[in-house]
gemmi code that builds the backbone of each chain (N, CA, C; Angstrom):
import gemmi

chains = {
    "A": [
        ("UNK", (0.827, -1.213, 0.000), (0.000, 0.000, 0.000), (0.861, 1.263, 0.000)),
        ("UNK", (2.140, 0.794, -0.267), (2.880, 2.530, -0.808), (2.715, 2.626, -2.243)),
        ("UNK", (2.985, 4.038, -2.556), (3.164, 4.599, -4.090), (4.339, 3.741, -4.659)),
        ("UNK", (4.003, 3.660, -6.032), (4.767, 2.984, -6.689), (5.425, 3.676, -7.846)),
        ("UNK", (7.084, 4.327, -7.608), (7.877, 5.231, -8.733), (7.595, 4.118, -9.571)),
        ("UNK", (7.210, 4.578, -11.232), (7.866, 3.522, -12.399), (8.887, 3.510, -12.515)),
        ("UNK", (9.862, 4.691, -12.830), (11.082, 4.879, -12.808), (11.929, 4.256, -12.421)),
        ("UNK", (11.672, 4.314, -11.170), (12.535, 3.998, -10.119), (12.537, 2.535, -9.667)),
        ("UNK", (11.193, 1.520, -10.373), (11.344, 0.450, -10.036), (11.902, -0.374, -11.523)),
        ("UNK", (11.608, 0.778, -12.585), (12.371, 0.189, -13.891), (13.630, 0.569, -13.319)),
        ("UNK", (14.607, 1.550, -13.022), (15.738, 1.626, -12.193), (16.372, 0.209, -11.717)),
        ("UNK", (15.561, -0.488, -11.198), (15.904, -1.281, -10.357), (16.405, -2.799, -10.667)),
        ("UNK", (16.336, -2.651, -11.783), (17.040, -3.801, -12.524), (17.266, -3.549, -13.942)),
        ("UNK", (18.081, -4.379, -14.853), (18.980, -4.292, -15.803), (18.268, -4.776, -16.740)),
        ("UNK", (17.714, -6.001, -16.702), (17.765, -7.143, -17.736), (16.445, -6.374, -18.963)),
        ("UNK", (16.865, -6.221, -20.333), (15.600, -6.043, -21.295), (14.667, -7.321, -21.583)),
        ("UNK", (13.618, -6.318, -21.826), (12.696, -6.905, -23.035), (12.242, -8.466, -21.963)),
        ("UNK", (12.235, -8.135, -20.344), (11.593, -8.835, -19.767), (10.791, -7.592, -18.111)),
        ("UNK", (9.399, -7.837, -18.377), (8.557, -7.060, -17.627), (8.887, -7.642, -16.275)),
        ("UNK", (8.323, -6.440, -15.636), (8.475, -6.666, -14.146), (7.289, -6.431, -13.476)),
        ("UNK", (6.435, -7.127, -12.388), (5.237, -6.988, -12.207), (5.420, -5.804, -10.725)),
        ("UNK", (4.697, -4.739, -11.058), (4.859, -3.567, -9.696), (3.596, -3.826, -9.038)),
        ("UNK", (2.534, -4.150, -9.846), (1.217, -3.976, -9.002), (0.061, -5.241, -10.158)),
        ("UNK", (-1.182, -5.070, -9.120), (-2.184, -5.311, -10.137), (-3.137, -4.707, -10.106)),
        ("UNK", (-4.037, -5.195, -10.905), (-4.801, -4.362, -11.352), (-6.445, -4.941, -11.516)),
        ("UNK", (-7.434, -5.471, -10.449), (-8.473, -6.584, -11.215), (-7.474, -7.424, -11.803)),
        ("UNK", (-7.970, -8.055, -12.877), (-7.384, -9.076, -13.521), (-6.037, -9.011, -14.243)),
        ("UNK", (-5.264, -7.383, -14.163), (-4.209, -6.966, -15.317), (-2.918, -7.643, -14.449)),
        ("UNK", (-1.852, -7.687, -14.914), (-0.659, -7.557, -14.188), (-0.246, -5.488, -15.161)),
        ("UNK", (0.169, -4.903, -13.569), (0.602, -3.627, -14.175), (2.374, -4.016, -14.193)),
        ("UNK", (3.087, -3.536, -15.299), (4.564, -3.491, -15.206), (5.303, -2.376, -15.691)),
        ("UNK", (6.198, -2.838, -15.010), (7.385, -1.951, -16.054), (8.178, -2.645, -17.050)),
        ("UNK", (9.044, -2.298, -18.031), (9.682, -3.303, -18.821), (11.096, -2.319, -19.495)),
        ("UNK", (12.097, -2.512, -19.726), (13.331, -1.841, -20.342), (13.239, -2.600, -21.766)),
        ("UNK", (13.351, -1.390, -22.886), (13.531, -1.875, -24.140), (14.897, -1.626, -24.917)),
        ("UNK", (15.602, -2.004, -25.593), (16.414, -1.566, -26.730), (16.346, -2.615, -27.963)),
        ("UNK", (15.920, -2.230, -29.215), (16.301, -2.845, -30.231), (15.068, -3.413, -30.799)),
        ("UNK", (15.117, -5.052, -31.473), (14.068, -5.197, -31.994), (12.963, -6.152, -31.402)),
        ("UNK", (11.777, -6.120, -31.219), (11.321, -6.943, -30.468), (11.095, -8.205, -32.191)),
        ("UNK", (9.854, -9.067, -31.258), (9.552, -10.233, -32.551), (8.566, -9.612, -33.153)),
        ("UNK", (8.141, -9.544, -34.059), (6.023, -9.821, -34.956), (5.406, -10.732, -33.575)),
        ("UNK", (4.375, -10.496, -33.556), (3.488, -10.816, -33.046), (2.107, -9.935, -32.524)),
        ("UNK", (0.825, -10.853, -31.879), (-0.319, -10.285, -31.840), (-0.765, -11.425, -30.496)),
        ("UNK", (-1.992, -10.172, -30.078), (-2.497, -10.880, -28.788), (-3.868, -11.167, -28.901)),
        ("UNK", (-3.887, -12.562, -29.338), (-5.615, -12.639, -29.756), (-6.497, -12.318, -28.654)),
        ("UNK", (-6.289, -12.154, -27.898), (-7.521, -12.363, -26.826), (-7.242, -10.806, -25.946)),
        ("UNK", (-6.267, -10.324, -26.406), (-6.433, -8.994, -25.590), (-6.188, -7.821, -26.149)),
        ("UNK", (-6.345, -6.516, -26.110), (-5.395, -5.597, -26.389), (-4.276, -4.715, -25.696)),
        ("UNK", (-3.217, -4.449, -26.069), (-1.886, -4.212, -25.510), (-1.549, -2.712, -25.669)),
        ("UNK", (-1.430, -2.262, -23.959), (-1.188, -1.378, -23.135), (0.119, -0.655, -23.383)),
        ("UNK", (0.826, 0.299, -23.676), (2.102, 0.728, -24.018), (2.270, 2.162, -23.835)),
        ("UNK", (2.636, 2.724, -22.355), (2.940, 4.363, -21.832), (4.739, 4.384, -21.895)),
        ("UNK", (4.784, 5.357, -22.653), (6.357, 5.606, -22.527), (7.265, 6.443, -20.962)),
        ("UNK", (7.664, 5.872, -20.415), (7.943, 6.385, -19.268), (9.838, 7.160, -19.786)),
        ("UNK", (10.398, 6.888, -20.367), (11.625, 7.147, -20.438), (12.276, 6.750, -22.090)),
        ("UNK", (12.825, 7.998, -22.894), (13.134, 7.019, -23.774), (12.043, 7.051, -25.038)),
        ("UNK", (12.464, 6.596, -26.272), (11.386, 6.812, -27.210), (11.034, 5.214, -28.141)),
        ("UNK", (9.833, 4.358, -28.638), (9.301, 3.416, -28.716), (8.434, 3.475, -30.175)),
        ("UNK", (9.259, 2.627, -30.827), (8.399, 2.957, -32.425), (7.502, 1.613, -32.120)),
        ("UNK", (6.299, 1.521, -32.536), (5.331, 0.442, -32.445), (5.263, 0.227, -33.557)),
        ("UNK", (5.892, -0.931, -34.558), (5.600, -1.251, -36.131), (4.573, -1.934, -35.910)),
        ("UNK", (3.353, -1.882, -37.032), (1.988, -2.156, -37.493), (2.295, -2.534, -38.564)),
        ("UNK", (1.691, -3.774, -39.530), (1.789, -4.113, -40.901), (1.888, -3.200, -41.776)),
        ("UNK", (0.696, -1.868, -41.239), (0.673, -0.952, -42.476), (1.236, 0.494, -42.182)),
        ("UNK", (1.920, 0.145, -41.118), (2.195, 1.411, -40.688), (2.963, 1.835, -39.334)),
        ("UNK", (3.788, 2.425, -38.842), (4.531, 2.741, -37.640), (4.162, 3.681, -36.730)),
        ("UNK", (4.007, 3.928, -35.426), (3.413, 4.303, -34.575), (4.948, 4.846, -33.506)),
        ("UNK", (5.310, 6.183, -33.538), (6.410, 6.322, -32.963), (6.088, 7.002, -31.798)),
        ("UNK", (6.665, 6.869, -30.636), (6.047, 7.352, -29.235), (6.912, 7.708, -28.394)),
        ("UNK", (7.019, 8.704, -27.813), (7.752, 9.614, -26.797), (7.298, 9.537, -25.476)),
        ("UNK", (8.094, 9.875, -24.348), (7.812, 10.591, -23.297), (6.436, 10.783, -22.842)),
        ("UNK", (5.571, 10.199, -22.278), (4.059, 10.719, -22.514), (3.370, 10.512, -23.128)),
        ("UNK", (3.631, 9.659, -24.030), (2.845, 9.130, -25.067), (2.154, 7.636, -24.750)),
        ("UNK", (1.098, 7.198, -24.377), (0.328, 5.982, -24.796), (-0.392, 5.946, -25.880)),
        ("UNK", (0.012, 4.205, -26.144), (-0.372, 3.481, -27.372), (-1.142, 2.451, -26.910)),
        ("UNK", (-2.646, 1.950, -27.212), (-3.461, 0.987, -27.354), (-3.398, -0.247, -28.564)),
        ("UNK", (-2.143, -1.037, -28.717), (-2.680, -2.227, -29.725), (-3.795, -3.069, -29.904)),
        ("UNK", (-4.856, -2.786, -30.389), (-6.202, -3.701, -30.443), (-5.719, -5.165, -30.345)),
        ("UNK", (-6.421, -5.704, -29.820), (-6.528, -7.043, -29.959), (-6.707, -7.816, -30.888)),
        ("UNK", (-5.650, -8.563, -31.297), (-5.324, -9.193, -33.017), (-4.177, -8.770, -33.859)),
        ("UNK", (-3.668, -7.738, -33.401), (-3.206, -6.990, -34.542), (-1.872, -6.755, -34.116)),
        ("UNK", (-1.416, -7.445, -35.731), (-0.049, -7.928, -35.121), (1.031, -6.510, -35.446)),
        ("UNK", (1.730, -6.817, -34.465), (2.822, -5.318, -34.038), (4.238, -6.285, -33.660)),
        ("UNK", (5.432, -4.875, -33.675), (6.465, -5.376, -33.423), (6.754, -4.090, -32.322)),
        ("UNK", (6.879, -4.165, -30.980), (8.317, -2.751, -30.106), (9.165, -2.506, -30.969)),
        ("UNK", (9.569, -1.566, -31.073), (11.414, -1.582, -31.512), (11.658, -0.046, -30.813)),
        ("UNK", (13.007, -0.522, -30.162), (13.626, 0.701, -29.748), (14.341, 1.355, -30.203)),
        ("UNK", (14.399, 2.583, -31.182), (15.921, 2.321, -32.022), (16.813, 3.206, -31.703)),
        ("UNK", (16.426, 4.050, -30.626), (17.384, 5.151, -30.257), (17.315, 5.119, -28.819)),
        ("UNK", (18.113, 3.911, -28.595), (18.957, 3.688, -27.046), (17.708, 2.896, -26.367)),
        ("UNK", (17.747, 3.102, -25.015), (16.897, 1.845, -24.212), (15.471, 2.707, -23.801)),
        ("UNK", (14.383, 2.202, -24.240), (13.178, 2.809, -23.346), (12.668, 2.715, -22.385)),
        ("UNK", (11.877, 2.996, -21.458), (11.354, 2.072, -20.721), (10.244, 2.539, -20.321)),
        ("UNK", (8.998, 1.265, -20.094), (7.393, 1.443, -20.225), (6.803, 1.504, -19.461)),
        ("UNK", (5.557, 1.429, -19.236), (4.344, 1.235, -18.296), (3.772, -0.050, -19.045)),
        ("UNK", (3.385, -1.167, -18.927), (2.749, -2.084, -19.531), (2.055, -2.681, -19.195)),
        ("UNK", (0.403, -2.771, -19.478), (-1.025, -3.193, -18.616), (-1.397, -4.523, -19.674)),
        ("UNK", (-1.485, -5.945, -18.661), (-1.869, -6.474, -19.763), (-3.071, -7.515, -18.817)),
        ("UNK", (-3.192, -8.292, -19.138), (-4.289, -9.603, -18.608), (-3.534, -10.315, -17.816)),
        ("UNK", (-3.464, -10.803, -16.482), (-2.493, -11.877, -16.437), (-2.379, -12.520, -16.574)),
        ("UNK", (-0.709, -12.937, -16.936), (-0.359, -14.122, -17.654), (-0.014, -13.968, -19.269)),
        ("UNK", (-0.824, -13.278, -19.547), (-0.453, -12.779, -21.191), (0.931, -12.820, -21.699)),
        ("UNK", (1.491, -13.751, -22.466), (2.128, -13.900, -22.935), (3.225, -12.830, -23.753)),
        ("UNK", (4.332, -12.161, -23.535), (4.579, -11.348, -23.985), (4.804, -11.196, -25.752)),
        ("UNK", (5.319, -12.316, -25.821), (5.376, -12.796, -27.592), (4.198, -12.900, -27.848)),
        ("UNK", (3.383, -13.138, -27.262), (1.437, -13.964, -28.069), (1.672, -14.979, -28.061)),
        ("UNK", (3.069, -15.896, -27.406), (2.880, -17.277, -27.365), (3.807, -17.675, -26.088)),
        ("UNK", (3.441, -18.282, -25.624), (3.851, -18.974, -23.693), (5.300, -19.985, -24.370)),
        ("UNK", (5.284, -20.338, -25.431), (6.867, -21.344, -25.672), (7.629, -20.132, -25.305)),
        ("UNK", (7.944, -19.044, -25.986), (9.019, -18.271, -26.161), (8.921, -16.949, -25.359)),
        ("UNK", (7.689, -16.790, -24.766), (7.297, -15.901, -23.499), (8.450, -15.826, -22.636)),
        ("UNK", (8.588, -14.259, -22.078), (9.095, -13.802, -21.211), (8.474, -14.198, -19.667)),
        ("UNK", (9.078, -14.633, -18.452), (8.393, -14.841, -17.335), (8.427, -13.450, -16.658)),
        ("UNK", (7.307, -13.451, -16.529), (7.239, -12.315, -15.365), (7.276, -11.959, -14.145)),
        ("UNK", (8.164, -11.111, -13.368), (8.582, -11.585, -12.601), (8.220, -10.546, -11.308)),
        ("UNK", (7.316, -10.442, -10.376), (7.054, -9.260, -9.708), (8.400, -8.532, -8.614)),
        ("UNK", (8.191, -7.352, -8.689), (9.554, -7.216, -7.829), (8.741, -5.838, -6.892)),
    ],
    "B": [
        ("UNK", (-5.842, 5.714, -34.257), (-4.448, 4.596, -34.130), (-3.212, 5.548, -33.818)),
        ("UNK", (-3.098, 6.233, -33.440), (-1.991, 7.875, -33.066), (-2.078, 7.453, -31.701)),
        ("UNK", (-0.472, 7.708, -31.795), (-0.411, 7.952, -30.090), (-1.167, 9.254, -29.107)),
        ("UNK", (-1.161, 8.812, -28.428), (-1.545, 9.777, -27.400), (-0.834, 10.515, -26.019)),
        ("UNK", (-0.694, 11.750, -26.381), (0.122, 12.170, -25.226), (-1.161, 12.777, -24.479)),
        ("UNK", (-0.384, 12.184, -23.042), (-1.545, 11.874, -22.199), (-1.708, 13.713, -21.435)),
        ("UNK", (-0.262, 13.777, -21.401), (-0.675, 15.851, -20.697), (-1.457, 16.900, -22.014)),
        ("UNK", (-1.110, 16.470, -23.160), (-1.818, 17.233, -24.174), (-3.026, 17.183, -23.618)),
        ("UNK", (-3.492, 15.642, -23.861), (-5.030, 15.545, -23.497), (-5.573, 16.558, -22.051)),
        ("UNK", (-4.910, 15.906, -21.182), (-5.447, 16.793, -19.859), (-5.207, 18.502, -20.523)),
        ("UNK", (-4.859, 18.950, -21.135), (-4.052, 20.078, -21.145), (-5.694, 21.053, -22.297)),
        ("UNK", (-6.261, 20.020, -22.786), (-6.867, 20.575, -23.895), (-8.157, 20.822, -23.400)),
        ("UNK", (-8.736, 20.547, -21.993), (-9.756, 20.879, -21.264), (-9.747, 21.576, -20.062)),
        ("UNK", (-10.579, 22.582, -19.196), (-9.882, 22.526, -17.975), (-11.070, 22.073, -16.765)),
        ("UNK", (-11.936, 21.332, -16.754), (-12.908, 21.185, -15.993), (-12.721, 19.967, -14.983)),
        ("UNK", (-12.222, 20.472, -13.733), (-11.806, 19.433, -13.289), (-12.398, 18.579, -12.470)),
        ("UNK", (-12.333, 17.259, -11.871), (-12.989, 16.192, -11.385), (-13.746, 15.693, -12.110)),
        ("UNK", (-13.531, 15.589, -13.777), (-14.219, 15.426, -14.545), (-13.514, 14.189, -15.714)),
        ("UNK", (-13.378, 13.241, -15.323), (-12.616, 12.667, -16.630), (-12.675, 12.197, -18.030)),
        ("UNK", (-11.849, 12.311, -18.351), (-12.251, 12.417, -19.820), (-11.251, 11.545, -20.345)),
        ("UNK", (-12.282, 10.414, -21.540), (-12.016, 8.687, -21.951), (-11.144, 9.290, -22.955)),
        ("UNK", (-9.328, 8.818, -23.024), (-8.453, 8.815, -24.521), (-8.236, 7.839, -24.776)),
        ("UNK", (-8.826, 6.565, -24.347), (-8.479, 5.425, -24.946), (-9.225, 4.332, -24.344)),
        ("UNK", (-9.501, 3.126, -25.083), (-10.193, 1.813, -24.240), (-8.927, 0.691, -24.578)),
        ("UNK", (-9.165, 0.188, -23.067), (-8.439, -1.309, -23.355), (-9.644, -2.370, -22.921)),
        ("UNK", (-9.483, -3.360, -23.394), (-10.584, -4.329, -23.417), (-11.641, -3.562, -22.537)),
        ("UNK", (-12.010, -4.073, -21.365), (-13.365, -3.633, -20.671), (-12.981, -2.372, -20.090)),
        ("UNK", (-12.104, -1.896, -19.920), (-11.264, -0.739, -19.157), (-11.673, 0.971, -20.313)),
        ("UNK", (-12.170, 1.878, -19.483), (-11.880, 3.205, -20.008), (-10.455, 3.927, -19.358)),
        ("UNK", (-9.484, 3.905, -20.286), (-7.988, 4.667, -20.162), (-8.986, 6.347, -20.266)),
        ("UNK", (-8.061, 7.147, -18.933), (-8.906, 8.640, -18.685), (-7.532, 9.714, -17.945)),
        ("UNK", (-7.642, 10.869, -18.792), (-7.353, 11.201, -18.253), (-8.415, 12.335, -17.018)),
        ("UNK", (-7.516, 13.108, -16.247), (-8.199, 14.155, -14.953), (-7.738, 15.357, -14.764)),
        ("UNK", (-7.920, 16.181, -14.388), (-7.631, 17.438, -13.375), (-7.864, 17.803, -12.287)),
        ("UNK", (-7.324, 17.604, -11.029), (-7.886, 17.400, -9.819), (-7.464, 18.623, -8.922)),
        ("UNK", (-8.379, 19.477, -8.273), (-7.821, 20.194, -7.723), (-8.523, 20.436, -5.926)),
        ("UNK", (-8.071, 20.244, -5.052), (-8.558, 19.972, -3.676), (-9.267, 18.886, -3.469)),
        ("UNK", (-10.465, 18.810, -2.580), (-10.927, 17.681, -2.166), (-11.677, 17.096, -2.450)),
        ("UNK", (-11.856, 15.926, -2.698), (-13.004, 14.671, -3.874), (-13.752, 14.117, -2.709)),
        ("UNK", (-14.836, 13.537, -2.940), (-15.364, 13.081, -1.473), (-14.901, 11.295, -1.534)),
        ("UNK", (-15.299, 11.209, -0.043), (-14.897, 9.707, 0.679), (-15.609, 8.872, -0.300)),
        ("UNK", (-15.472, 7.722, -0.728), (-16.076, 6.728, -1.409), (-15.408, 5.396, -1.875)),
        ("UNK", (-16.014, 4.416, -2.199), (-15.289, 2.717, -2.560), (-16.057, 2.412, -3.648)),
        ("UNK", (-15.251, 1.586, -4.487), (-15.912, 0.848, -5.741), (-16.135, -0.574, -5.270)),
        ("UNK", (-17.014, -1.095, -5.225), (-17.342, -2.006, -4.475), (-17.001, -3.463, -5.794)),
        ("UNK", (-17.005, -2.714, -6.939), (-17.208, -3.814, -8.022), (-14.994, -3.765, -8.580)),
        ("UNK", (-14.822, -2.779, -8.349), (-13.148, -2.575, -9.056), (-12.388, -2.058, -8.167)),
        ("UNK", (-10.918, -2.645, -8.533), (-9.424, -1.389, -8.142), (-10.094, -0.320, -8.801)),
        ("UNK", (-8.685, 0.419, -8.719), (-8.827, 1.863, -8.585), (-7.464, 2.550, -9.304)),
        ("UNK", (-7.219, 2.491, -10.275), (-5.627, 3.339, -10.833), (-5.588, 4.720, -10.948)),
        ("UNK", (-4.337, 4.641, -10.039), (-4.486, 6.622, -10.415), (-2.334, 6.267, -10.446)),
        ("UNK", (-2.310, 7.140, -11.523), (-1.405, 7.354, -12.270), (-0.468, 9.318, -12.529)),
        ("UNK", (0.439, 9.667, -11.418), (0.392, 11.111, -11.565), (1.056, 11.593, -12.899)),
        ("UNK", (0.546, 12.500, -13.674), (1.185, 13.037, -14.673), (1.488, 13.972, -14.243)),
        ("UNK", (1.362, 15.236, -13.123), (1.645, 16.611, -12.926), (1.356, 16.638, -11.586)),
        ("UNK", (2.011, 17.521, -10.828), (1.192, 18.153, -9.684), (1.132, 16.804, -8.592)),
        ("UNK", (0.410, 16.671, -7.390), (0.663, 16.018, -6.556), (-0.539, 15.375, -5.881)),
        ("UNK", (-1.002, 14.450, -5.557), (-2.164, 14.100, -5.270), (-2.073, 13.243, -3.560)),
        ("UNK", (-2.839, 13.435, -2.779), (-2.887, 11.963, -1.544), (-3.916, 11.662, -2.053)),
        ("UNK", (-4.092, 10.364, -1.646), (-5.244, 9.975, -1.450), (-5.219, 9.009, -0.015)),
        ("UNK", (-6.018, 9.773, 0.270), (-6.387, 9.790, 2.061), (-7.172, 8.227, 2.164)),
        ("UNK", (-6.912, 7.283, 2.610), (-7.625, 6.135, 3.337), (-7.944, 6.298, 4.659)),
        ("UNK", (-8.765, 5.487, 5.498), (-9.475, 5.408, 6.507), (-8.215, 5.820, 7.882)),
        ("UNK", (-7.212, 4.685, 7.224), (-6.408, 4.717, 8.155), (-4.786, 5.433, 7.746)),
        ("UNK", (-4.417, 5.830, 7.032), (-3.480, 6.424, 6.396), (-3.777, 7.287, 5.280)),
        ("UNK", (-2.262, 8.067, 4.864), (-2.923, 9.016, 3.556), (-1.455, 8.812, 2.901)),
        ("UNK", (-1.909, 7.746, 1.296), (-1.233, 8.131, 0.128), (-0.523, 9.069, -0.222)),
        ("UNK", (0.988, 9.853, -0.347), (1.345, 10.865, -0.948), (2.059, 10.234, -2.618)),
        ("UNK", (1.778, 10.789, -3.453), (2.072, 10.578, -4.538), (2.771, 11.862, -5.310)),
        ("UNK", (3.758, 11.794, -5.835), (4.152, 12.954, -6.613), (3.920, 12.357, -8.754)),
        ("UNK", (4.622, 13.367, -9.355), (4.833, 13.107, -10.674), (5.641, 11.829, -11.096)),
        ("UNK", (5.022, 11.025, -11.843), (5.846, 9.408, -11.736), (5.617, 7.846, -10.837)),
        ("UNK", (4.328, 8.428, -9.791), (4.145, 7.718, -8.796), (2.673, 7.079, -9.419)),
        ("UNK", (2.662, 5.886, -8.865), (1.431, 4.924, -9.162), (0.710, 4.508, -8.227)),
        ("UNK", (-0.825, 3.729, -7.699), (-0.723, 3.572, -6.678), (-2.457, 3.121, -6.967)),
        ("UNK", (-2.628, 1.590, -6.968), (-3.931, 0.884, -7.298), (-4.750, 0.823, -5.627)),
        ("UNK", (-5.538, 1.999, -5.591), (-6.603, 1.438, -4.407), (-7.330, -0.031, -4.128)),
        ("UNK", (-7.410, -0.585, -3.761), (-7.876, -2.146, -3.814), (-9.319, -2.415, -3.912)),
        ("UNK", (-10.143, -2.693, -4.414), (-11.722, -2.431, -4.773), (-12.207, -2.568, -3.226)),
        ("UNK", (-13.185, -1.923, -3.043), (-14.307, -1.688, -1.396), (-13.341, -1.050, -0.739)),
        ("UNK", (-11.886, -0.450, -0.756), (-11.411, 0.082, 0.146), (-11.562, 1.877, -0.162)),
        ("UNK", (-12.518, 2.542, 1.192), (-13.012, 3.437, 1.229), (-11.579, 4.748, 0.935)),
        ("UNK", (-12.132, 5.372, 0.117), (-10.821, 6.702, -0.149), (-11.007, 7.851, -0.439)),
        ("UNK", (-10.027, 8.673, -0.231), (-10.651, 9.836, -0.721), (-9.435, 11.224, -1.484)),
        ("UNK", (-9.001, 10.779, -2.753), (-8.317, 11.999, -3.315), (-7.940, 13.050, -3.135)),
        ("UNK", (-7.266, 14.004, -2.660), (-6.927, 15.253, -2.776), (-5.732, 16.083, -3.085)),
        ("UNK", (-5.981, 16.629, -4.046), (-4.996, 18.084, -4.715), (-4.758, 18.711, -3.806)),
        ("UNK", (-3.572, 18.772, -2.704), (-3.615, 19.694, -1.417), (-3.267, 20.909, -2.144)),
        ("UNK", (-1.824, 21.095, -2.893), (-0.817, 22.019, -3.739), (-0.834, 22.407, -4.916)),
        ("UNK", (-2.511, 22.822, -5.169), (-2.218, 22.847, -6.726), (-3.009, 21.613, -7.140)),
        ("UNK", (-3.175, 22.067, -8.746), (-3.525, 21.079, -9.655), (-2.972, 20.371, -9.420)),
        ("UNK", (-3.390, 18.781, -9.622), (-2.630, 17.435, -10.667), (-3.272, 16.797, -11.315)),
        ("UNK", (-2.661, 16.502, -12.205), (-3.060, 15.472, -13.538), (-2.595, 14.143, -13.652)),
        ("UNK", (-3.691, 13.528, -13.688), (-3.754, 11.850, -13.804), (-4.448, 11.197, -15.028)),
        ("UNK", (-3.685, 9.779, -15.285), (-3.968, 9.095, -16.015), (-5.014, 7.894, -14.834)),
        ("UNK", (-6.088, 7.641, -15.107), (-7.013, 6.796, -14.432), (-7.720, 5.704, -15.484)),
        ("UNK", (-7.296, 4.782, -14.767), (-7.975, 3.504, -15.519), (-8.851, 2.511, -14.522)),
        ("UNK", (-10.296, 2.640, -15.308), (-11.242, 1.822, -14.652), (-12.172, 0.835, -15.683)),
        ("UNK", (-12.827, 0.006, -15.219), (-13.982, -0.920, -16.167), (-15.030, 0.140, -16.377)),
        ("UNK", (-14.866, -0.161, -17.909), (-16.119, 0.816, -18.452), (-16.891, 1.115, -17.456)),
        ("UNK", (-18.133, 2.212, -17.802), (-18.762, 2.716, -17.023), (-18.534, 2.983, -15.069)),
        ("UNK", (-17.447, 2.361, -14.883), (-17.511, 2.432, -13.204), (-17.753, 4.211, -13.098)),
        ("UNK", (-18.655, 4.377, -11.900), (-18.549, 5.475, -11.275), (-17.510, 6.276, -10.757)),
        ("UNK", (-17.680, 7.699, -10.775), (-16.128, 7.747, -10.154), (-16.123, 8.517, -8.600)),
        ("UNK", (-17.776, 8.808, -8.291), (-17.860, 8.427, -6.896), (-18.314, 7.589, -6.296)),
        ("UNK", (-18.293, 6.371, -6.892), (-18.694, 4.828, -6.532), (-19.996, 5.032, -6.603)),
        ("UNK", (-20.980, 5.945, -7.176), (-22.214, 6.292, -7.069), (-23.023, 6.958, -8.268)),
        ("UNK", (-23.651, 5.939, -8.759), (-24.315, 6.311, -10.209), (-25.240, 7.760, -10.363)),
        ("UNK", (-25.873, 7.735, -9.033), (-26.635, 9.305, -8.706), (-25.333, 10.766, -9.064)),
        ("UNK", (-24.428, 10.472, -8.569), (-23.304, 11.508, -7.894), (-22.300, 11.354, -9.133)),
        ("UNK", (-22.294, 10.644, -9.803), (-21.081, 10.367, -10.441), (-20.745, 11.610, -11.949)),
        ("UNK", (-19.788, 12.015, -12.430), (-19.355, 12.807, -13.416), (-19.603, 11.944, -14.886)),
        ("UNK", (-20.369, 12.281, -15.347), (-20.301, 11.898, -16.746), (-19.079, 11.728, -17.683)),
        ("UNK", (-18.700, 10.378, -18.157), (-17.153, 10.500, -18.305), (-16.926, 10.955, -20.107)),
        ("UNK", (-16.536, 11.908, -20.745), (-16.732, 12.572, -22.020), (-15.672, 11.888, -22.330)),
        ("UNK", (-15.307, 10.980, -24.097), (-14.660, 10.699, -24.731), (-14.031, 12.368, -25.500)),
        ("UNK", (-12.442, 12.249, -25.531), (-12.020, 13.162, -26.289), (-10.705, 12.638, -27.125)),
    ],
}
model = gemmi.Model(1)
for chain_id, residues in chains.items():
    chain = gemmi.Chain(chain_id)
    for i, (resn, *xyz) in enumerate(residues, 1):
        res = gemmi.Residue()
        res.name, res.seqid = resn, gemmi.SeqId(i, " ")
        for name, pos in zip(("N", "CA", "C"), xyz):
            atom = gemmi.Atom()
            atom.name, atom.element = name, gemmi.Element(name[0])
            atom.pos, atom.b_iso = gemmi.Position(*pos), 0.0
            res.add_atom(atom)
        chain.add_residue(res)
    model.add_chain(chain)
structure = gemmi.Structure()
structure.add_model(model)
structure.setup_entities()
């Protein structure tokens, strides 16, 4: 029941392109996550995907199109629709609301574990 | 499909205790706020509660303690737990995420009509 810095709990560890669970939410896991570089293709059939830029800047590739995001910026991926992260100018780091358990790839083989801290 | 910067949004209205929908995630209305002094006591008996600071400084006062939150700070009320918001210093601006339609004084009579922008 204290406030929770994002910052400061993305701060708090190193490792990319694996979320960290700060809180929940009803049914969400809320996280933080550190990005640099390219994530995979993929889509989340059953949900849509949460993406606040806390630090750092976050291009969201779309089949038909790129979605580039700053500082302040949230992005809603509908549910289905397949996207790629990519970081391309140094490391970002997010706010990320999803269902729990949600698979970070869209698939549990090659899924990131999540890990609350 | 544009990102959304979430202080623009707050920035482009000024009526505050009033939130206003920039985005849906599955059952959830993404909102931003403008909060300035004191919100009354109340619980969502059906949801958490996300409040998210973008600006300015918010407590939110519980029964038995009081929340301080600054810019960057997060902090999920737990559903039925009675609370109560306040802007002591000034405006602040929040990002708030709840299940569609929830009230936002736990009370359908009392509650702010939530305007998509």
């Amino acid at each position: 029941m204290d406030p929770i810095h994002l910052l400061t709990k993305a701060n708090s560890f190193s490792e990319q392109w694996s979320p960290r669970i700060v809180a929940q939410m009803n049914d969400c896991d809320v996280m933080v996550v550190r990005l640099e570089g390219e994530f995979v293709w993929h889509k989340h059939p059953e949900t849509d995907d949460f993406f606040f830029v806390l630090e750092g800047e976050l291009d969201i590739e779309l089949r038909d199109r790129t979605v580039s995001l700053g500082v302040g910026d949230l992005f809603v991926v509908p549910q289905g629709v397949e996207h790629r992260p990519v970081a391309r100018n140094g490391e970002a780091k997010l706010l990320l609301i999803e269902p729990r358990g949600t698979p970070n790839t869209g698939d549990e083989a090659t899924a990131a574990k999540k890990i609350a801290i």
